[in-house]
N, C-alpha and C positions, 0 to 999 in steps of 0.2 A: 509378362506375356502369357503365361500359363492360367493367371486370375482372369486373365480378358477372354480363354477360350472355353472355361470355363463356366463364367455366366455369359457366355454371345448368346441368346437365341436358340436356333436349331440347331448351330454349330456346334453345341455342347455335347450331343449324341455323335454327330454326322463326321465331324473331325476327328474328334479321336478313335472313332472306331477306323476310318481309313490311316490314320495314322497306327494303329496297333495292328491292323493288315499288312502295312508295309513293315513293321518290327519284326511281327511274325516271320514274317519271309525273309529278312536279312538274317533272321534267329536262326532259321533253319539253314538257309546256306552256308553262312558263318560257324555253324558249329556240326551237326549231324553229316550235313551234306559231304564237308570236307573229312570228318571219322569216315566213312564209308567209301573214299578215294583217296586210301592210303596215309592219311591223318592221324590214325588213329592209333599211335604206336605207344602210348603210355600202360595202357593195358596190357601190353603184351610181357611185362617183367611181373603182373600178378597174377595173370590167368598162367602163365607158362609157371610158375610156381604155383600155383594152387594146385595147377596137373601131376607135378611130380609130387604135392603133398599127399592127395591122393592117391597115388600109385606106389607111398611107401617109398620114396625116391630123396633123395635130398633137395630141399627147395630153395638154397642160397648158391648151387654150382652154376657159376658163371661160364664156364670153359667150355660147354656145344649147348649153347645158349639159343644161338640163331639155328643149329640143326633140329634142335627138337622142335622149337616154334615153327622149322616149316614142316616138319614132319606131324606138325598139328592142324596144320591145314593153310599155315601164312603164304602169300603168293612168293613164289621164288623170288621178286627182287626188293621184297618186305626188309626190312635192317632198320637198328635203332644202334644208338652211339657206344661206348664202352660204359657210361654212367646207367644208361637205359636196359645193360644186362645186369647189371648189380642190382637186384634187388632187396629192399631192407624193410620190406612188409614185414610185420608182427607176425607170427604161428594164425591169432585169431582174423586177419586178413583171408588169409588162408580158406580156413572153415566157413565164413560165411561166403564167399566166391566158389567152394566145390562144388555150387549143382553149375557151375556155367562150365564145368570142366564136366560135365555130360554130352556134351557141344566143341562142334568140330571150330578152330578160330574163327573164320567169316561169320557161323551160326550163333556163336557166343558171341562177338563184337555187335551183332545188330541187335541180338538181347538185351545187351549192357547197355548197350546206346537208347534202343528205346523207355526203361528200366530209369533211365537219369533223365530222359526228356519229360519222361510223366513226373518224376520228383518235382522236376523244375516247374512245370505248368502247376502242379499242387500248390505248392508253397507260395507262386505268386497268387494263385487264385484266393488261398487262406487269408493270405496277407490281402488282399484287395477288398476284400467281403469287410475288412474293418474301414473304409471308407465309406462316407456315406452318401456319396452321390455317385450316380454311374459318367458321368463325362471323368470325374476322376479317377476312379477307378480304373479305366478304361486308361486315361492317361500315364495312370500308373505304370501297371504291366507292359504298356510301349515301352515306357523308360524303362526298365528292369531289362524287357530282352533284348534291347541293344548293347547292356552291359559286356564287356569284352572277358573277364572272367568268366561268366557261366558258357557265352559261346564258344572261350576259346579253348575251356576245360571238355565242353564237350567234342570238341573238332579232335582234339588228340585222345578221348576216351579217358580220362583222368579219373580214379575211384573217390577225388576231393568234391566232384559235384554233389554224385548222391551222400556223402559223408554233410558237406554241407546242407544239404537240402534236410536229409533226416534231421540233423541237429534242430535245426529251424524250428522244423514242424514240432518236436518234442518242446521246444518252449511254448511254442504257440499253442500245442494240444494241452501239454500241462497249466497253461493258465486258462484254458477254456474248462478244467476240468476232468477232461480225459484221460485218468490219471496212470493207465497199465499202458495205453497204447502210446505214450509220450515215452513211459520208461523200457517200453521194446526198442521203440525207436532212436533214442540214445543210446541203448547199451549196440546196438548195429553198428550206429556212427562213431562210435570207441573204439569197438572193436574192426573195423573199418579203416579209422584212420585216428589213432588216440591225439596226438598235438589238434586236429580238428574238434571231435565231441567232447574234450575233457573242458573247454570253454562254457559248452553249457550245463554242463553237472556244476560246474563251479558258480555260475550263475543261478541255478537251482537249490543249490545249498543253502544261500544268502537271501535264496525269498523262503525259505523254510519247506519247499514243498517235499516234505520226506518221504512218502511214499514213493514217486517218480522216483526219487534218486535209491532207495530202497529198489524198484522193481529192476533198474536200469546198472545197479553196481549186483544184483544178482543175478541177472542175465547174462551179463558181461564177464560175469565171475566164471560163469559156469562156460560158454563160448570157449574164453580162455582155457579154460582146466581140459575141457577136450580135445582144444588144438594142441598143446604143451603134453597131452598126453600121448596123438600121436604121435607126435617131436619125439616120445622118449624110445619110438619103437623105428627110428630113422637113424643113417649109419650117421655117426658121432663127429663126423667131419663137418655136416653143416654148423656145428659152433664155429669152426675156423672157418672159414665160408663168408659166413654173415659178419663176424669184426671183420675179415677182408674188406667187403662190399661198402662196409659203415668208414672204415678207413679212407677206401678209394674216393667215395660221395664225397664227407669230408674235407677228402685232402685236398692238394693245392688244385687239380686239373678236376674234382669232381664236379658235379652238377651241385650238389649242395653246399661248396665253399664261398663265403662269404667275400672270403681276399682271392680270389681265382683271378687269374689278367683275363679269364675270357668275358667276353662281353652277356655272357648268360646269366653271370650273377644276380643282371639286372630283372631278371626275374623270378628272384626273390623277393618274400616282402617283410621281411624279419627285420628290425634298425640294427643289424650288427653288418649288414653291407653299406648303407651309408655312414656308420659311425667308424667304420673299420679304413673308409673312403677321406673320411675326414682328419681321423687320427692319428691312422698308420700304425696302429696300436692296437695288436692282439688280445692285450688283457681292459684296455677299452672299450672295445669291442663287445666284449662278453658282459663287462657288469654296466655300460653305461646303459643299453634299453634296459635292462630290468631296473635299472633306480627307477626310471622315466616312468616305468610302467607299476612300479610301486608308489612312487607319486602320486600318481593318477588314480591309480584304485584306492590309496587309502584317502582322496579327495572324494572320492563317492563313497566309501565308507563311511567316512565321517557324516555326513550328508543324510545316508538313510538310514545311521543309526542315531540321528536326531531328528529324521520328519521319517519313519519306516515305513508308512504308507509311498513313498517315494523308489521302495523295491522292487514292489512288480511293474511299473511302469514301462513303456514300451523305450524312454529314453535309458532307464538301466540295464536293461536288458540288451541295446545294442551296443553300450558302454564295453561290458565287461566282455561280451562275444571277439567284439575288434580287439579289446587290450591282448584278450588271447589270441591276437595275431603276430604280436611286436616283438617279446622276446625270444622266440622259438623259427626252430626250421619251418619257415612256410612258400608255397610258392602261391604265385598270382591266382590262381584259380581259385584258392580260399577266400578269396575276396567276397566271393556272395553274401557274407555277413553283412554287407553296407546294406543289404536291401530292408532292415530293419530303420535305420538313420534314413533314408530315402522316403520309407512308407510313414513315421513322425515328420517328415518334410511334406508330404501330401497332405497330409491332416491337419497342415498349420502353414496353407501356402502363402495365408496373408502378411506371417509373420517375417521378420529380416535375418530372425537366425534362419530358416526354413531356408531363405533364397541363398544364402550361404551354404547350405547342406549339398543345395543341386547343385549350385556351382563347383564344388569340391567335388562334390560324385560324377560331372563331370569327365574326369580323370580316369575312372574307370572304365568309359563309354569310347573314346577315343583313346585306344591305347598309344599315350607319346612318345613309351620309351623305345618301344618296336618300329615305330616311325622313323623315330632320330636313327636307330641301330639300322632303320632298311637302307635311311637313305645316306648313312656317313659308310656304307660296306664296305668293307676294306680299310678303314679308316682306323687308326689306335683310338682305345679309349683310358690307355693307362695312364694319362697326363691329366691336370689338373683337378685339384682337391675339391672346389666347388662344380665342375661339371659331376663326377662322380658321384658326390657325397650328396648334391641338392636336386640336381639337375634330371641326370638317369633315374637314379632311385625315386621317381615322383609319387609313386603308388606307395610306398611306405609315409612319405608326410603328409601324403592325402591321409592315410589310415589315422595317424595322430591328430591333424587336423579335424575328424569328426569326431576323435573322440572327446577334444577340448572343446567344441560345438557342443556336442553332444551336456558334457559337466556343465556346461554355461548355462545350458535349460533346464537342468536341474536344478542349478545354483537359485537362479531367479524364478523358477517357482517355488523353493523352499522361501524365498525373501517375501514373496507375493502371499505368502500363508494359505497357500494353495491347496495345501494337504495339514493335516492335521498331526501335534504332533503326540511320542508316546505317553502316555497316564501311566504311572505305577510299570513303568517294563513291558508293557502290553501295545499293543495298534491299537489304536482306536475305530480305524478301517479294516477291510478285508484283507488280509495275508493272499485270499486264493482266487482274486477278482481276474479279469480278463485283461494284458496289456490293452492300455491305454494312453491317453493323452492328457 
């Protein structure tokens, strides 16, 4: 259906632009609209700690949590849960969020908010300029903002959008070229939010591009060393503070526990909540995604250390971004990396892996598990092993699911002799070309 609107006619401008008008506007209600009516409470456990980091304060005291944020300006009946005062930001989180602690909370939430909407329109706009016809392009970016990650990351103010957006952009800058403002831009998104950026240093490594990861592990270096320096002029109790907070998250009743009976689990996207679903089994739990996700990666290692013109690729590149979604603390909002696997599905819509990608990505557009959870409310979810383990967790076997799409089209352009392979140790192609297809 997409190939037929495609080449219609006139339809090919006239549709998808009314169609990316209506995105727009579901993008914005969906995400900003709802930050800005009380939504937008994720923020508030980094800006309210970046205030006390700057004021010389301890920035992991949980205990007049909600008084200082309203005496920051939050509306008197503003609150977030016990998991939402604990916060387990890095020092370097900190430093780069102090100038929005310049900023009363309402004035810093609308900065922030705006700050991630320009991310987001960036990154799709990058990514859509590698299209080459405008009905697709166009058709692009519709799909991307009805995505339920970037809307739903920005409705609560989440710092993983811009963390994911920088990340993006630092690949896509770095294979264009642009090799300082790639590696500012990663060493941000690290420091920002490290389980987020450290995905794509790791995927920068493996196409060799040293310099980026040079400008990017010295920025980040330095960010660090000044936040941690502050730290060491702050009273000595935020160490016990922060393993509190990391405990509490964690633990059984946190937001970040995997085995938690509450139904929030479900929005994570790490395989240690459906494998943990499945198992019941703590130490399962822990090493079975990482085999999975070493699997995988050493299945595209293998791959482009025999065709290595197959590393800069736009398909390795969203390979490795997702894998570094699987074993680690992540929640839904990281998901934006599919938009790499989605924009290889635009540029190859003729193909059947392609129609497989959207259909998966799908998943992300219609969030199912929030649906099942609105409309079973009240309902236990702590009974059976395949509702839990297949069923709720849908966004984590979408995530593995395009990444085995993904190895597939790898695989079968390496078999197509597609790309060329090394002579003597070397590429025979370009190390520093621009993702492609």
């Amino acid at each position: 259906m997409i190939k037929e609107i495609v080449t219609r006619g006139k339809a090919t401008v006239i549709l998808p632009t009314l169609l990316l008008v209506c995105a727009f506007i579901f993008f914005l209600l969906r995400g900003p609209w709802r930050a800005f009516h009380g939504r937008g409470a994720d923020f508030a456990a980094p800006y309210v700690s970046s205030l006390r980091f700057t004021r010389g304060q301890n920035p992991y005291d949980s205990k007049d949590f909600i008084a200082y944020w309203h005496a920051a300006g939050a509306p008197p009946n503003a609150a977030v849960d016990e998991s939402g005062r604990r916060p387990i930001y890095p020092p370097s989180t900190f430093f780069i969020l102090s100038p929005f602690c310049m900023l009363d909370w309402l004035s810093a939430l609308v900065y922030f908010e705006i700050l991630s909407v320009g991310l987001v329109l960036w990154v799709l706009i990058y990514l859509a300029r590698k299209l080459d016809s405008r009905s697709t392009q166009l058709l692009f970016v519709a799909y991307a903002l009805i995505l339920a990650p970037l809307s739903t990351g920005l409705s609560v103010a989440n710092v993983s959008i811009p963390a994911v957006t920088l990340c993006l952009l630092a690949v896509l800058l770095a294979a264009d070229g642009r090799e300082l403002l790639a590696g500012a831009m990663l060493a941000i998104s690290i420091c920002l939010k490290p389980t987020t950026g450290l995905p794509g240093l790791v995927y920068l490594l493996f196409v060799r591009r040293w310099r980026v990861c040079g400008y990017a592990l010295a920025l980040s270096t330095m960010i660090t060393g000044a936040a941690l320096m502050r730290m060491h002029y702050l009273p000595a109790r935020w160490q016990v503070d922060y393993r509190a907070n990391l405990n509490y998250l964690f633990g059984p009743t946190g937001a970040a526990s995997y085995s938690s009976a509450s139904d929030g689990r479900f929005d994570l996207l790490n395989l240690q909540v459906p494998v943990f679903a499945l198992t019941q089994s703590h130490p399962a739990a822990e090493i079975i995604p990482w085999v999975l996700v070493l699997i995988l990666g050493g299945w595209w290692l293998a791959m482009i250390r025999t065709y290595p013109a197959l590393a800069p690729r736009l398909e390795s590149a969203a390979v490795v971004l997702l894998l570094g979604l699987l074993p680690v603390y992540q929640r839904s909002y990281n998901a934006g990396f599919v938009l790499l696997a989605l924009l290889w599905a635009f540029m190859n819509l003729e193909d059947r892996v392609a129609k497989a990608i959207l259909i998966v990505g799908f998943v992300f557009v219609i969030p199912g598990e929030a649906l099942i959870r609105t409309a079973l409310h009240g309902h236990s979810f702590s009974s059976g092993r395949l509702w839990n383990g297949v069923v709720m967790p849908q966004e984590s076997w979408a995530l593995v699911a395009l990444v085995v799409i993904q190895l597939g089209a790898i695989w079968r352009t390496s078999r197509q002799g597609c790309v060329s392979r090394s002579v003597k140790g070397r590429d025979t192609g370009s190390r520093h070309e621009a993702l492609r297809t």
